[in-house]
C-alpha positions as CSV (number, residue, x, y, z in Angstrom):
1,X,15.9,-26.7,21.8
2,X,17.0,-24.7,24.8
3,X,20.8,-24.3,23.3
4,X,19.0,-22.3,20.1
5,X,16.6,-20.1,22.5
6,X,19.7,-19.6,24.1
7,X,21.4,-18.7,21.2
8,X,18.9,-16.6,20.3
9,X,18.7,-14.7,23.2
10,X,22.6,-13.8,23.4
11,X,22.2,-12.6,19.4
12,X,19.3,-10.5,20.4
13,X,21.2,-8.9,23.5
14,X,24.6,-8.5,21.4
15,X,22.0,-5.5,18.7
16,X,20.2,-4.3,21.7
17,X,22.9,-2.9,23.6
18,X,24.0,-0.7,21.3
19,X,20.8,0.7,21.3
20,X,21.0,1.2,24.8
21,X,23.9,2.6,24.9
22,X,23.0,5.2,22.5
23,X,20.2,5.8,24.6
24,X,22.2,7.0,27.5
25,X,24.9,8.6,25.5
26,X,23.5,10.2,22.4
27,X,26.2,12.3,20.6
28,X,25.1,15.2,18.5
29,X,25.6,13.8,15.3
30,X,23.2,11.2,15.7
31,X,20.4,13.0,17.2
32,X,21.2,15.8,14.1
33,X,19.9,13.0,11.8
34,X,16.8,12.1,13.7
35,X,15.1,15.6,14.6
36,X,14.0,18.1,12.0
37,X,14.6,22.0,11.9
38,X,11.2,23.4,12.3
39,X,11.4,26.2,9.8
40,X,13.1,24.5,6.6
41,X,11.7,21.2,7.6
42,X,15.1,19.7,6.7
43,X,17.0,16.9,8.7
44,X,19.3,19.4,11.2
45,X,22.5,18.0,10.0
46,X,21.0,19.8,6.6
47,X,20.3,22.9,8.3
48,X,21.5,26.2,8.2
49,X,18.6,27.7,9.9
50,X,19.4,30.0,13.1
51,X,16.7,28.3,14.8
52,X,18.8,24.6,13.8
53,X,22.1,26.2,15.3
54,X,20.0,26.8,18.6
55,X,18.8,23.6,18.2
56,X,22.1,22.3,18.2
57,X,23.2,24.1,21.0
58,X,20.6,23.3,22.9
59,X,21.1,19.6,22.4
60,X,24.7,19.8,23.3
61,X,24.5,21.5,26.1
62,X,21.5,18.5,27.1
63,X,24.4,16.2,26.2
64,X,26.7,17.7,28.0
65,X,24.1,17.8,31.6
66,X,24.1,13.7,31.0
67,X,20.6,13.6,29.5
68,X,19.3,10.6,27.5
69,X,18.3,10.6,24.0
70,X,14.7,10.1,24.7
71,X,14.9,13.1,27.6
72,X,16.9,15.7,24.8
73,X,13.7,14.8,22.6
74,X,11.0,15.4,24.9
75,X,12.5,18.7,25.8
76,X,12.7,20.0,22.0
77,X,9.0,18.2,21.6
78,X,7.6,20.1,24.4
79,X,8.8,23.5,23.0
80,X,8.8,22.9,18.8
81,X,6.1,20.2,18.6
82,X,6.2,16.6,16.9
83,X,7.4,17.8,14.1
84,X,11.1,18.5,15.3
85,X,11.0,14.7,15.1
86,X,12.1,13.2,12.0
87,X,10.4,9.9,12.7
88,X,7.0,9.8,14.4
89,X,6.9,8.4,18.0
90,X,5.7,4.8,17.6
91,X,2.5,4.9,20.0
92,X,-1.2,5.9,19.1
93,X,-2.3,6.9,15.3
94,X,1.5,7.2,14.8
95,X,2.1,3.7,15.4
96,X,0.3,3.0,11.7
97,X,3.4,4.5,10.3
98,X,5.5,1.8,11.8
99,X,3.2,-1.3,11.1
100,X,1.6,-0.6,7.9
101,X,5.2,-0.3,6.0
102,X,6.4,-3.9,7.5
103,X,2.7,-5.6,7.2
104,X,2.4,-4.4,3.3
105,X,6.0,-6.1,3.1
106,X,4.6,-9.5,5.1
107,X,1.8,-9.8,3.1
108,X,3.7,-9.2,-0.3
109,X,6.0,-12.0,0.7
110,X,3.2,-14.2,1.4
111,X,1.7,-13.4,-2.2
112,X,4.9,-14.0,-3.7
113,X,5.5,-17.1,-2.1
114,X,1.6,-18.3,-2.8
115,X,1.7,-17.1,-6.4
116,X,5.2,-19.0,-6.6
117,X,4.0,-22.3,-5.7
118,X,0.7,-21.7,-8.4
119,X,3.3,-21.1,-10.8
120,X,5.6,-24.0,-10.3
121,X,2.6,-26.8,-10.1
122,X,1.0,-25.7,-13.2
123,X,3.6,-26.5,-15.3
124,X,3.8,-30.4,-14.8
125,X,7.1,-31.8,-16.3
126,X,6.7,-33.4,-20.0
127,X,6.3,-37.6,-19.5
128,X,7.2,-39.9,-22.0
129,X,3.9,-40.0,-23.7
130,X,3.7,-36.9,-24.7
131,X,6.5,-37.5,-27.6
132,X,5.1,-40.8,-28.5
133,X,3.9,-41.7,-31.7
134,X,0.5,-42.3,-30.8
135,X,0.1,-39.2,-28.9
136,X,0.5,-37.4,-32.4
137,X,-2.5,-36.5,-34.5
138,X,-1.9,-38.6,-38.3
139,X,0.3,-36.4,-40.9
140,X,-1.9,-36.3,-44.1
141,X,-0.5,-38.6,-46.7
142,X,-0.2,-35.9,-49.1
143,X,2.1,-33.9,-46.9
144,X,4.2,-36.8,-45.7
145,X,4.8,-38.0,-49.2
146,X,6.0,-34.2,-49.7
147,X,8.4,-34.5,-46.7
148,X,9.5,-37.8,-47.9
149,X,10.6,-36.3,-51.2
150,X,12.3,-33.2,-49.5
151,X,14.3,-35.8,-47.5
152,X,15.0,-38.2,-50.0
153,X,17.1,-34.7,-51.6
154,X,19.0,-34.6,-48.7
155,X,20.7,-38.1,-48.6
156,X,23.5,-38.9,-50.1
């Protein structure tokens, strides 16, 4: 139990410090794909707006100084608003745009998976009884006398 806590732990550390990492030395490129130009309201890698060459300027010159991600984006927030940001900061009434996409996906798995299992116990598998003889209704003679003849064609 405490090896795979372990385990866990080192797995969680080895995709988090990347992250950090990033944090504290964001190149332009990525920070180009996560704020917006406020004018064409296109990702600023897209951009051709002067205001998105300033823009990426500006952040250069932040990168440059030795400023962390988080601090370049507070700085273009405070001047151009939220919606320099191309995702929304996850705290407050903005937080719903992070939860609501991965709940709807829980709770779709969970009705898959219960709408699975009511699919697989309906269909019970077929026992023996239900091809015996006496499990059959009773051919009516005229028709099995008709059968009999179509058969009896058939031999040789």
């Amino acid at each position: 139990m405490i090896a795979r806590t372990l385990a866990a732990a080192l797995v969680a550390l080895v995709f988090v410090a990347p992250g950090l990492a990033s944090e504290e030395k964001p190149t332009l490129a990525e920070l180009e794909g996560e704020l917006y130009c406020p004018t064409c309201q296109q990702l600023l890698a897209l951009s051709n707006a002067p205001i998105a060459s300033r823009i990426r300027a500006f952040v250069s010159a932040r990168i440059a100084a030795g400023d962390t991600k988080s601090e370049i984006k507070d700085k273009l927030v405070a001047e151009f608003g939220e919606g320099v940001l191309a995702a929304p900061p996850a705290r407050g009434f903005n937080l719903l745009a992070w939860v609501l996409p991965i709940a709807a996906a829980l709770l779709s798995l969970v009705v898959l998976g219960v709408l699975a299992r009511r699919w697989t116990q309906r269909r019970a598998p077929p026992t023996s009884s239900d091809f015996s003889q006496s499990a059959r209704p009773p051919l009516d003679p005229d028709l099995e006398r008709r059968i009999d003849e179509e058969l009896a064609r058939f031999e040789l």
